[in-house]
N, C-alpha and C positions, 0 to 999 in steps of 0.2 A: 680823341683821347690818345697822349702819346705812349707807345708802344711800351713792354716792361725793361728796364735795361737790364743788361749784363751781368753776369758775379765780376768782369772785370773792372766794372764800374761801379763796383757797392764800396768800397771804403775811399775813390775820390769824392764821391756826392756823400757823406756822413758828415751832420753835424758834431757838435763836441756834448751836445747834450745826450744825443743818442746815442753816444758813444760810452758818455760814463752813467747811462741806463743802464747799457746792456755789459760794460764790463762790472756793473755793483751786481746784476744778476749772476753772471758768471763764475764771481767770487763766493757769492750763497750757496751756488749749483753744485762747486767745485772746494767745497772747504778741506783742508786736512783731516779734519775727522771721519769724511766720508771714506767707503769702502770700492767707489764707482771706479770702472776700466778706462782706458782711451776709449774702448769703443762706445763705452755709456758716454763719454766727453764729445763724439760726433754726433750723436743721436741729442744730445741737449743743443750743441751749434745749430742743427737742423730745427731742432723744436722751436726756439728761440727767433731762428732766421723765419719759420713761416707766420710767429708771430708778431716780430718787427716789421715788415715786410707790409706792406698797404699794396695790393694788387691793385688797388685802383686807384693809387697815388704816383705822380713822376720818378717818386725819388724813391730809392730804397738804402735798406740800411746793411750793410754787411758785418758781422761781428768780428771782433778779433780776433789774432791767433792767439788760445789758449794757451797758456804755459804744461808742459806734461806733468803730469800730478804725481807725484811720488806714493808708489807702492807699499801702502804699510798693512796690506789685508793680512789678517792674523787666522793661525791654521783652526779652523772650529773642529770640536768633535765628532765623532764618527757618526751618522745618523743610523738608527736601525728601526725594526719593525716595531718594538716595542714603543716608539714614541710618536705612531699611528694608530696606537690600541683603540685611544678613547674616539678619536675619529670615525674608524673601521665599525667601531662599537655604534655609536650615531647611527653612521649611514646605511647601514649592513641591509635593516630590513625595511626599508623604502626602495634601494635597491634592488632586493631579489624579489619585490612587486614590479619595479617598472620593466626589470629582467621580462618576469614572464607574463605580464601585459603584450610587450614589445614581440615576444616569440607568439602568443594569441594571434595579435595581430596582423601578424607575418605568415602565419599560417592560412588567415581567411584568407587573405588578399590573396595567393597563392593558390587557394582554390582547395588546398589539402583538410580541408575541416567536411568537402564533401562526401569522403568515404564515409562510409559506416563503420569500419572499424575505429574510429577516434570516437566514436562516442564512449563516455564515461570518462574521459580524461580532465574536461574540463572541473567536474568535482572532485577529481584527484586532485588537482590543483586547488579547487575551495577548500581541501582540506587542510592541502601543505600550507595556505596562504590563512587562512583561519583557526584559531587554538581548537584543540578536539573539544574541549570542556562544553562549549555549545551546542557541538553535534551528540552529546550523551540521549538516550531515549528517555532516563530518567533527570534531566538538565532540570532546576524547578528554581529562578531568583532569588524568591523568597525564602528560599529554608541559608541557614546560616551559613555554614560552609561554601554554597555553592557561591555567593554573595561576597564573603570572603575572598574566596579565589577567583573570582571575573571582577572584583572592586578592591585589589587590595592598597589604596592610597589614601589620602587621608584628607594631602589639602588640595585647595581650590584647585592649583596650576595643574596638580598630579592631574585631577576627577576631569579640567576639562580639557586634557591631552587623551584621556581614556574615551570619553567621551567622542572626541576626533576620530580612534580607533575602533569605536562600534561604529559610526558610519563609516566608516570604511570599510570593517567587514559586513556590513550589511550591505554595499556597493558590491563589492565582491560576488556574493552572495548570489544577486540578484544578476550580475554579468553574466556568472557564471552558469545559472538555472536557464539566463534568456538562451547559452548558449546551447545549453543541452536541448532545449525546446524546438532550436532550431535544427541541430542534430536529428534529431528523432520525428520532426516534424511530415518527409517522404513517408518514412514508416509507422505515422500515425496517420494519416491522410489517406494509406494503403489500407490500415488497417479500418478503418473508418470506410471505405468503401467496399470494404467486405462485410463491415457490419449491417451493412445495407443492403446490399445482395442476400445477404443469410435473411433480413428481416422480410424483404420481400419473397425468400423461396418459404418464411415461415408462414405468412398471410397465407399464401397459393396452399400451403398445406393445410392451414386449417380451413382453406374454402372446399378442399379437397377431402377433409374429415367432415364436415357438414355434407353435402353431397352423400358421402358412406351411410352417414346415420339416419339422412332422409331414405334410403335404399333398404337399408336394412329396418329402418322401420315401416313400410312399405311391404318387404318379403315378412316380416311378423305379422303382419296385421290381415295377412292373404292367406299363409300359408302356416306359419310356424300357429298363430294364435290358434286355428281351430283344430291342428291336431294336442296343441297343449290342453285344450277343452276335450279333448275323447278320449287321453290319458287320464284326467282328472274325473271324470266321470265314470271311463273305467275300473279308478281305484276306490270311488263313494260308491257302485255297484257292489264291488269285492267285499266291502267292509259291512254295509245293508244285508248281503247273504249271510256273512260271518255273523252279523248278530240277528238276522232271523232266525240262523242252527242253533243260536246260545241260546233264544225265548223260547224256540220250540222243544229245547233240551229241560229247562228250566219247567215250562209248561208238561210236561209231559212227568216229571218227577212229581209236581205238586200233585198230580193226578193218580200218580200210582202211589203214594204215599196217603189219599184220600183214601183210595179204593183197598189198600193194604188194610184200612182202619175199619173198615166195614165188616170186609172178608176172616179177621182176627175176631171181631164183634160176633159175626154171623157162625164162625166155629167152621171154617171153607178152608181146611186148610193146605189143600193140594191148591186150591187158586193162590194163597196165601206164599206160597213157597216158587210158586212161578214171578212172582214179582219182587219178592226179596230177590231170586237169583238175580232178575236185569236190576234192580238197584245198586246189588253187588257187583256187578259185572261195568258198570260206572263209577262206582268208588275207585275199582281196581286201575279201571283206565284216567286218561288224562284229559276225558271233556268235560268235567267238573272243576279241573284243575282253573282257580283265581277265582271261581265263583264264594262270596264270604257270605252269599245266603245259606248254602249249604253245609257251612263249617261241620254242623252238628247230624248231619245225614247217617253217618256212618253211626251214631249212637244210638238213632232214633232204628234202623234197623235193626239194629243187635237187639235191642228190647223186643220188636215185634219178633225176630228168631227165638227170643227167649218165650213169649208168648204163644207161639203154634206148637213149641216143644213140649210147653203145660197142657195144651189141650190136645195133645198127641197122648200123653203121659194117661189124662185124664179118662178119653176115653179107650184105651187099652186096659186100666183098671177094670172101667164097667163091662 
């Protein structure tokens, strides 16, 4: 294969066909209405030359020399910010996501998301990057307003451009929780092996409260239970005597009230006034006291006083 030739050799070897190819290109390239520099007129030479130009043909083609194209670029108006609005407006917020995607990512790789102080940052960011109205405690789709303002569009293209934008905040979302999860992850892990430590010193505790209760039920059943038995027996003693003094109290009334009946009967009346006194001498006091057999005692003796008084009376007459 012979070798490429020269640029000094490209317009002797030019046919005339290739010639008035590339000067009818040149003339379209290069028309007066266009607003193109010389330096755009070498940059088409060039374009032109690599496309004429067969690298694996003997012959090459060199274009001609252009004529200089007369200047007639007209001054355009001032451009300002204002006539990026709607653009800026577009791009703005796909932008300030890949922003701080870009910074996220720049920081794992960096190693700086290891500390523990960046936790919580990452749902700062799901916040700034996600509308609040979602994160509400009372947030509910279904009631009207809230539906209203998370869908307010109408037709198809709107509903499935919004649509786009709930996966994407639910993308978010989800980046953003994986991220905190891993944040927290040391310190749930930490915490997690302490829960396990506490759960085993709690076992050991309550093997340790079993053990106590065997022990102490043990000392009960040795020692506590039979002195609790000679308490209790000394207090069913106590109560046994207390109410044998009440029967014998009781017993002893019935008896002198029998025998008052007699000796009243019989006209005895010095025995008669020895027994009223100890009836009286138990009214006075408080060992009769809550007995409601006796309510009537105090009556039944004033009658028999009134009684040895008449047979006092009676036989003083005679």
């Amino acid at each position: 294969m012979d070798s490429p030739p020269s640029q000094q050799t490209w317009g002797r070897s030019s046919s005339s066909s290739t010639l008035s190819t590339a000067t009818h290109l040149n003339r379209t390239t290069s028309s007066p209405s266009s607003s193109s520099s010389p330096s755009f007129s070498k940059d088409s030479i060039q374009s032109l030359s690599s496309i004429l130009n067969n690298p694996l043909s003997s012959t090459t083609v060199y274009p001609p020399e252009f004529s200089p194209i007369s200047s007639s670029i007209k001054a355009t108006s001032e451009v300002t910010r204002s006539d990026f609005i709607s653009y800026l407006t577009t791009v703005s917020d796909p932008f300030h996501r890949f922003d701080d995607i870009r910074k996220h990512a720049t920081k794992e790789i960096s190693g700086n998301d290891v500390d523990g102080s960046g936790a919580g940052q990452a749902l700062v960011a799901c916040l700034r990057e996600v509308p609040s109205l979602y994160f509400k405690e009372d947030f509910r789709l279904e009631e009207g307003a809230t539906f209203r303002a998370a869908c307010p569009f109408s037709t198809f293209n709107e509903n499935a451009v919004l649509q786009e934008k709930l996966s994407q905040y639910l993308d978010v979302v989800e980046l953003h929780l994986v991220k905190e999860i891993s944040l927290r992850s040391s310190s749930f892990f930490e915490a997690q092996g302490q829960l396990q430590d506490l759960n085993g010193k709690i076992v050991e505790g309550c093997a340790r409260i079993r053990q106590l209760k065997d022990t102490v039920r043990l000392i009960d059943s040795d020692l506590v239970e039979s002195a609790r038995q000679i308490q209790q027996l000394n207090g069913t003693r106590t109560n046994l005597l207390a109410l044998q003094q009440k029967l014998r109290l009781i017993l002893y009334v019935n008896q002198a009230l029998s025998a008052l009946k007699l000796l009243v009967t019989s006209a005895d009346c010095a025995g008669a006034l020895d027994v009223t006194d100890d009836l009286q001498h138990l009214l006075d006091g408080d060992e009769l006291t809550g007995l409601h057999c006796f309510r009537h005692l105090r009556d039944h003796v004033t009658g028999f006083i009134e009684s040895i008084n008449s047979a006092f009376s009676a036989f003083l007459d005679f």
